[in-house]
KOLDREN-834313 format. One record per residue (C-alpha): residue in one letter; x, y, z. Coordinates in pm, 1 decimal. Example, Ala and Ser with C-alpha at 12.3 -4.5 7.8 and 13.67 -1.06 7.14 Angstrom:
// residues 2
{"A"; {1230.0; -450.0; 780.0}}
{"S"; {1367.0; -106.0; 714.0}}
END
This chain:
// residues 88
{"X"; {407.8; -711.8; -1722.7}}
{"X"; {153.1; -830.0; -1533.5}}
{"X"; {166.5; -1206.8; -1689.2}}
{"X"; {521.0; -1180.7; -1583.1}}
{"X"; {398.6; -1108.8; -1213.8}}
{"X"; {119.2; -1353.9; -1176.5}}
{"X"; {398.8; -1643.9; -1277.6}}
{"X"; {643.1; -1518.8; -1021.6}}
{"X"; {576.3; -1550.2; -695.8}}
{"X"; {921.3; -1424.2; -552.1}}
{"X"; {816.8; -1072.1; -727.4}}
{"X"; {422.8; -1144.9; -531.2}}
{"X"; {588.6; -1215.5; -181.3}}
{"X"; {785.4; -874.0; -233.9}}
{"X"; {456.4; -654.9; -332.1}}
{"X"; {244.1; -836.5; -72.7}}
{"X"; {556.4; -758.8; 217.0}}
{"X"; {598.6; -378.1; 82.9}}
{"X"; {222.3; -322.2; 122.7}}
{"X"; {206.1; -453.2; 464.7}}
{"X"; {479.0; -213.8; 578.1}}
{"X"; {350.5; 72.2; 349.0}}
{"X"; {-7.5; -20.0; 572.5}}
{"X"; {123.1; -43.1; 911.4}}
{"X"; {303.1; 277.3; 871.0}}
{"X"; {-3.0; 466.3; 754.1}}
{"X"; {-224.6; 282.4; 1035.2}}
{"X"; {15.4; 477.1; 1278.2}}
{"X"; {11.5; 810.1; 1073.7}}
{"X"; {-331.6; 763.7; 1131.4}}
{"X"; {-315.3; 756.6; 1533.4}}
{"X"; {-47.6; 1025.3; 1550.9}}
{"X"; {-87.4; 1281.4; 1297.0}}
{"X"; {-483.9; 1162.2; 1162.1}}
{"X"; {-458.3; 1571.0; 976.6}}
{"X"; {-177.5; 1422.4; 779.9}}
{"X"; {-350.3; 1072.3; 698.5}}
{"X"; {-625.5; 1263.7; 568.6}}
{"X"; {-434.4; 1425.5; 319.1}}
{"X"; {-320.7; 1125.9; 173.3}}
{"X"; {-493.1; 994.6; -107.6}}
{"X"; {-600.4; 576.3; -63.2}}
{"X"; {-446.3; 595.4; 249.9}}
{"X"; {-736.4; 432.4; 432.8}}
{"X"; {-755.4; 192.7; 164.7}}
{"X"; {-391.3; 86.1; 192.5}}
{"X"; {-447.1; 27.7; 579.1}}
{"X"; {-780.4; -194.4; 476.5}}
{"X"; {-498.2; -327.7; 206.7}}
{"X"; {-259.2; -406.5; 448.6}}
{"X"; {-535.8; -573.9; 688.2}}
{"X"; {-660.9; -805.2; 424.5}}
{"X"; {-285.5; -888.8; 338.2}}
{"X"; {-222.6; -1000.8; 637.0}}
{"X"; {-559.3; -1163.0; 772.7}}
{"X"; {-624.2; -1346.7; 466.7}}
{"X"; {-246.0; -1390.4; 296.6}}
{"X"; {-396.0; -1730.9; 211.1}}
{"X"; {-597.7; -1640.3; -50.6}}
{"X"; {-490.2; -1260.2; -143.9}}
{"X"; {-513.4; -1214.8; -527.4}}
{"X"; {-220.3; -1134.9; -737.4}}
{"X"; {-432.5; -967.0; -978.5}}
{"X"; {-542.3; -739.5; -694.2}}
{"X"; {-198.7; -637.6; -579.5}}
{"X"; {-91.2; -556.0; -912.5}}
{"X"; {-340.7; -363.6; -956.0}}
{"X"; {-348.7; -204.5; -610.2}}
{"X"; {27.7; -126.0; -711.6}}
{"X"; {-48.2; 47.4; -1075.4}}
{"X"; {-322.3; 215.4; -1048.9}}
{"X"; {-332.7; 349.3; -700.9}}
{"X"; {48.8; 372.2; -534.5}}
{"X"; {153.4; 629.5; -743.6}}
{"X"; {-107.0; 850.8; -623.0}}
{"X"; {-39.9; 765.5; -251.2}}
{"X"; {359.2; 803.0; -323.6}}
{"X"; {292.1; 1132.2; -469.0}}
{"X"; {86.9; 1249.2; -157.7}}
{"X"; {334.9; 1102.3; 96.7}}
{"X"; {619.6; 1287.0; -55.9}}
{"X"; {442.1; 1607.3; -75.3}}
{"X"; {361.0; 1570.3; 295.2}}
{"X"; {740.3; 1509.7; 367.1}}
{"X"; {881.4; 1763.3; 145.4}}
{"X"; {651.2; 2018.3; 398.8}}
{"X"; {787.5; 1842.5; 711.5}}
{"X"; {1159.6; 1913.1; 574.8}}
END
């Protein structure tokens, strides 16, 4: 699968977008409920993610945000929905 991503750049573009919301998002869970953002596992790293994404889109690595997307997302997805399922 990931050959199939580093030749598509539509699939890329999509990642790279979804991380940069996922990163903004957590940047203001951060400044409004920073108890909460602590909780969450990679959550400062998906900000720093998010940063990079954006101040450096240039030259962001596919490799990277495949990786970033199987090995550590799950784990942040998991902790985010935990969080919600105590807000509900």
């Amino acid at each position: 699968m990931l050959e199939q991503f580093l030749h598509d750049e539509d699939s890329q573009a999509i990642f790279e977008r979804k991380f940069e919301i996922i990163g903004e998002a957590l940047g203001l869970l951060r400044k409004h409920a920073p108890e909460v953002f602590a909780r969450i596992r990679h959550a400062k790293g998906a900000v720093d993610f998010r940063n990079v994404i954006i101040h450096s889109y240039a030259v962001v690595d596919p490799e990277a945000v495949w990786d970033v997307a199987v090995r550590l997302l799950p784990e942040l997805l998991a902790d985010t929905q935990c969080e919600l399922e105590k807000c509900s």
